[in-house]
C-alpha positions as CSV (number, residue, x, y, z in Angstrom):
1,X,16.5,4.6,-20.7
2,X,17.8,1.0,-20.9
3,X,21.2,-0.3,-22.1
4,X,19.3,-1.4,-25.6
5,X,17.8,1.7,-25.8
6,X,21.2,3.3,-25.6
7,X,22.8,0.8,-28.4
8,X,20.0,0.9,-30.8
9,X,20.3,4.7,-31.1
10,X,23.8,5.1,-31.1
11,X,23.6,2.5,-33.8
12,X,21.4,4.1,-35.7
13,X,23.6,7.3,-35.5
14,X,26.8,5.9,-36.8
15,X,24.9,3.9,-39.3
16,X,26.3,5.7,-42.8
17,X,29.5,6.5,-41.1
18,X,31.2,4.3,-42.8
19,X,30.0,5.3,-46.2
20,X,31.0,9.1,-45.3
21,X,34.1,8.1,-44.4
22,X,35.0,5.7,-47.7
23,X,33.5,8.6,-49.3
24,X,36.1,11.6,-47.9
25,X,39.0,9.3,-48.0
26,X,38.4,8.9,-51.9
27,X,38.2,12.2,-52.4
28,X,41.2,12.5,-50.4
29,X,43.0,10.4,-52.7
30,X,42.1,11.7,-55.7
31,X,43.4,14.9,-54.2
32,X,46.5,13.4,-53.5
33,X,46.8,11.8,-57.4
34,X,45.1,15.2,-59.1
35,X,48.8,17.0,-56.8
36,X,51.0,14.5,-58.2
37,X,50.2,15.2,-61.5
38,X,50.7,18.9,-61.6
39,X,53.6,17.9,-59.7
40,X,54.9,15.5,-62.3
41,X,53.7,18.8,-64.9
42,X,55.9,21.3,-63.2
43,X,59.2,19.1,-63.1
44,X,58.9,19.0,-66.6
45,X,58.1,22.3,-67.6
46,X,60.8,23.5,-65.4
47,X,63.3,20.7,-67.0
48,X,62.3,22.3,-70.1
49,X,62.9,25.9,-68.8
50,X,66.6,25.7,-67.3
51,X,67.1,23.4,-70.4
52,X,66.2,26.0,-73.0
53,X,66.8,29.1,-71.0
54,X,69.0,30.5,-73.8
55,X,67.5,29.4,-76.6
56,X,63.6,30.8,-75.4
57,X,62.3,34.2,-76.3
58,X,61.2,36.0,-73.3
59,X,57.3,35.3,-74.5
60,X,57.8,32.1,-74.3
61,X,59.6,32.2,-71.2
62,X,57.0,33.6,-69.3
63,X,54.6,30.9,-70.7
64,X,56.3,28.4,-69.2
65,X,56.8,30.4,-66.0
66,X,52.6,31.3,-65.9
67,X,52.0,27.3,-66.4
68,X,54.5,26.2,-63.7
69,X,52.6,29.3,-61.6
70,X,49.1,27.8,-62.0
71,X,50.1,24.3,-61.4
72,X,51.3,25.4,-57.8
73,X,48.6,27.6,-57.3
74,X,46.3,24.4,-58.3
75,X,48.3,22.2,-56.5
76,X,47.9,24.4,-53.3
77,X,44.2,24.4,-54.0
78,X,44.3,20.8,-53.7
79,X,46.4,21.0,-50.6
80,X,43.4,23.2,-48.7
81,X,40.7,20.8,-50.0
82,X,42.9,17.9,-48.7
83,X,43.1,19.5,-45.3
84,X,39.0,21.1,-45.5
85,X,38.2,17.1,-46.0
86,X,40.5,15.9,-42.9
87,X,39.0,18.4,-40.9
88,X,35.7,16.9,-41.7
89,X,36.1,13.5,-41.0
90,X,37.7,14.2,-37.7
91,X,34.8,16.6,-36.8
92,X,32.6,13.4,-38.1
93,X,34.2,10.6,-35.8
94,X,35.1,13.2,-33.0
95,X,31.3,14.1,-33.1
96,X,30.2,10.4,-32.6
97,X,32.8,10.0,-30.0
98,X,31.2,13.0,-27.9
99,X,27.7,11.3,-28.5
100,X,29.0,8.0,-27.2
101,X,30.6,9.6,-24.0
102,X,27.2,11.1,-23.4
103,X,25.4,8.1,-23.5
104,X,27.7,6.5,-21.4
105,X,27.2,9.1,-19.1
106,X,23.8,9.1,-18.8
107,X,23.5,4.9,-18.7
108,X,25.6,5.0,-15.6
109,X,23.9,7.9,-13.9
110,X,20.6,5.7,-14.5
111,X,22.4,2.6,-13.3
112,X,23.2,4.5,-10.1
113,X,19.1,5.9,-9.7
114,X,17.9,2.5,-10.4
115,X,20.5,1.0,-7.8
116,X,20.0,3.7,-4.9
117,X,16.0,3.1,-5.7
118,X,16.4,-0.5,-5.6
119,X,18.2,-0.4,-2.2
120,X,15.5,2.2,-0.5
121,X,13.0,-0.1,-1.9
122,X,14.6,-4.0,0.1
123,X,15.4,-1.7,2.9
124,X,11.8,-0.6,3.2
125,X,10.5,-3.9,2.5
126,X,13.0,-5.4,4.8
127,X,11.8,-3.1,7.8
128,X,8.1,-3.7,7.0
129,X,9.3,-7.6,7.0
130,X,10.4,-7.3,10.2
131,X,7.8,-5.0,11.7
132,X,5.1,-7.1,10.0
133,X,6.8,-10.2,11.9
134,X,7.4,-8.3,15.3
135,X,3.6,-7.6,15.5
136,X,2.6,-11.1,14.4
137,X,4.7,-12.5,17.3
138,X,3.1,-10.1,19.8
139,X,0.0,-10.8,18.7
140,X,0.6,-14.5,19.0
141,X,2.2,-14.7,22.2
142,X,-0.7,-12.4,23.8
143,X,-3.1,-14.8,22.5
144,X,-1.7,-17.5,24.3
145,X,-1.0,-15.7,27.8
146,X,-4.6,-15.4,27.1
147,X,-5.4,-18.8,26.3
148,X,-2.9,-20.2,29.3
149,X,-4.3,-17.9,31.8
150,X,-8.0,-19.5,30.8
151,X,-7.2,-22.2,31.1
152,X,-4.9,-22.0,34.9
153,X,-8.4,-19.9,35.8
154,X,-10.4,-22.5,35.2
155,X,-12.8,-19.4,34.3
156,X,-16.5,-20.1,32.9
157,X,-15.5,-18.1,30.1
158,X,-13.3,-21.3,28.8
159,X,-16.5,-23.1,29.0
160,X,-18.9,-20.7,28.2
161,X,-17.2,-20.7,24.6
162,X,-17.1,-24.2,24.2
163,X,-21.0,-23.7,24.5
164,X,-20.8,-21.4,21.9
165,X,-18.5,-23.7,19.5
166,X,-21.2,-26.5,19.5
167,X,-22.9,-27.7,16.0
168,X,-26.4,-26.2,15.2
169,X,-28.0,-29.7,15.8
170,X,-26.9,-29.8,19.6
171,X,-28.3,-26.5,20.1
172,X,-31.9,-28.2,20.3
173,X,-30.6,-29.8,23.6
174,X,-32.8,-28.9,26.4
175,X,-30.4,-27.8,28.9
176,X,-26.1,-27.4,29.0
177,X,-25.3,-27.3,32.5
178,X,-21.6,-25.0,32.6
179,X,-21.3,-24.8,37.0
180,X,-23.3,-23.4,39.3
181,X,-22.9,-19.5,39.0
182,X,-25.7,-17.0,40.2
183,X,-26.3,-13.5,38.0
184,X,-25.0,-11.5,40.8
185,X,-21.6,-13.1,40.2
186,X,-21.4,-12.3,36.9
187,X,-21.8,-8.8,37.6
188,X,-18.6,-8.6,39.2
189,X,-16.7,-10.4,36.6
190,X,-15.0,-8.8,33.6
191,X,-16.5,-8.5,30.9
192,X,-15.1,-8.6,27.5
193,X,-16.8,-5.8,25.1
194,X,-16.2,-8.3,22.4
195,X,-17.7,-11.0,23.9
196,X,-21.6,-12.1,22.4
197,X,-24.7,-11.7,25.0
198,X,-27.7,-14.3,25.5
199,X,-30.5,-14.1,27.4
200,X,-33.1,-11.5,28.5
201,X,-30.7,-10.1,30.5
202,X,-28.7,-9.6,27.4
203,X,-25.7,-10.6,29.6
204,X,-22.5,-12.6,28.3
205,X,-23.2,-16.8,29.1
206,X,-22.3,-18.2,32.8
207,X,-23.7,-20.7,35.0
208,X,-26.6,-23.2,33.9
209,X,-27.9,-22.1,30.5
210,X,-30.8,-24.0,28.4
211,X,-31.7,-23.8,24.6
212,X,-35.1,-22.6,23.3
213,X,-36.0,-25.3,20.8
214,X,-37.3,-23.0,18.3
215,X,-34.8,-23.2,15.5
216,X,-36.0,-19.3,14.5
217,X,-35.9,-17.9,18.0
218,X,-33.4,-14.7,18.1
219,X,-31.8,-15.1,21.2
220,X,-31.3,-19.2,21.7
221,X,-30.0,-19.7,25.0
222,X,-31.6,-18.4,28.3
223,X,-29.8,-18.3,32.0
224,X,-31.9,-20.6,34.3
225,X,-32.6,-17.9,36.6
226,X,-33.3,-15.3,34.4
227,X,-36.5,-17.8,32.7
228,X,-37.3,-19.5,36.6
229,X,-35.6,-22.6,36.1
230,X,-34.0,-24.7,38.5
231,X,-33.4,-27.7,37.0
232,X,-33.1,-29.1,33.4
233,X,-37.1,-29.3,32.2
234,X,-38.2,-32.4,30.2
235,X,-39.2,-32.7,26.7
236,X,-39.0,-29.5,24.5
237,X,-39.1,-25.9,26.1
238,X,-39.6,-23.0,24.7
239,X,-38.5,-19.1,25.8
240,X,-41.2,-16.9,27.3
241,X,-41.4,-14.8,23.8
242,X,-41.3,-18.2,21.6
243,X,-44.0,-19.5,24.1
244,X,-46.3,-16.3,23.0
245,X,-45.3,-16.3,19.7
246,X,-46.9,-19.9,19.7
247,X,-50.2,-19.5,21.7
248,X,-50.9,-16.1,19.4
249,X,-50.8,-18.8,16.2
């Protein structure tokens, strides 16, 4: 529960305590005024009593003794509803007073949680941070180890890529010559799984490779052994399975 939360009930709670309290403190001091009275009675009546003593019959006697009698008794009735309405609005306050220590209670114990929570939560994301960043810089220095040792190889892989990078227009070129490598080479080499295939051979690119100009052929580029070609062909050429696609229309 949040700290408004908190305030708004315990505001709520104590919000005719005031009038409860005006309201037993009033009565309180009529109490106190109703006891003075009787007070004020029984001075007189016994004023009246040791000032007449010898002159009073003994009924009349005891009529001022019952009167001075029932003002005590009323004045001691007065007393315990004094003391009854104390009791009550010290139970009142002391009851808010427990509330408000609850509450208290409580907000810190949810303080703590949310603080305990909140550290669990940087320290995890503090330690996927840092894992996230350990892996990225793996990552990036294998990729250049691999990029460096291309390129101190000197490997047709290098250049077999830049083949692969050209636009779509320069793929109409007749031939790309990439070195002089035969198939049998290639076998030997390593082979990345990821790498794309070309060809009939369906083998990764290497050596002298040419274009089919057919902008819809599946395959594109062809070793120059694999379609018996030795050197770069003029004008347009077209793969063996282009070549009967075309005679068939």
């Amino acid at each position: 529960m949040a700290a408004g939360m908190y305030l708004e009930h315990y505001l709520d709670s104590i919000e005719n305590l005031p009038f409860e309290l005006q309201r037993n403190f009033n009565l309180m001091r009529d109490l106190d005024q109703r006891t003075e009275d009787l007070k004020g009675q029984i001075d007189s009546l016994a004023k009246e009593y040791t000032a007449n003593a010898r002159t009073l019959s003994s009924e009349q006697k005891l009529s001022i003794l019952r009167q001075i009698q029932q003002s005590y008794s009323k004045c001691k009735e007065f007393g315990d509803d004094k003391v009854q309405l104390a009791m009550q609005t010290y139970e009142m306050v002391d009851k808010h007073i427990r509330r408000l220590d609850t509450d208290l209670a409580r907000f810190e114990a949810d303080l703590k949680e949310k603080q305990i929570e909140s550290t669990d939560y940087d320290s995890t994301s503090s330690k996927g941070k840092k894992s996230d960043s350990r892996q990225k810089e793996k990552k990036t220095a294998k990729t250049r180890s691999k990029v460096k040792s291309s390129d101190e190889d000197g490997s047709p892989k290098s250049a077999q890529k830049k083949v692969k990078l050209l636009q779509p227009g320069e793929f109409n070129s007749p031939a790309t010559n990439f070195g002089n490598v035969h198939p049998s080479d290639v076998l030997d080499m390593p082979v990345d799984p990821n790498e794309p295939t070309y060809c009939l051979c369906h083998q990764v690119s290497y050596g002298e490779m040419i274009g089919c100009d057919n902008t819809d052929c599946s395959i594109e580029w062809f070793h120059f052994a694999c379609v018996g070609l030795t050197t770069k062909p003029r004008g347009k050429w077209y793969c063996p399975r282009c070549s009967q696609d075309r005679k068939r229309k």
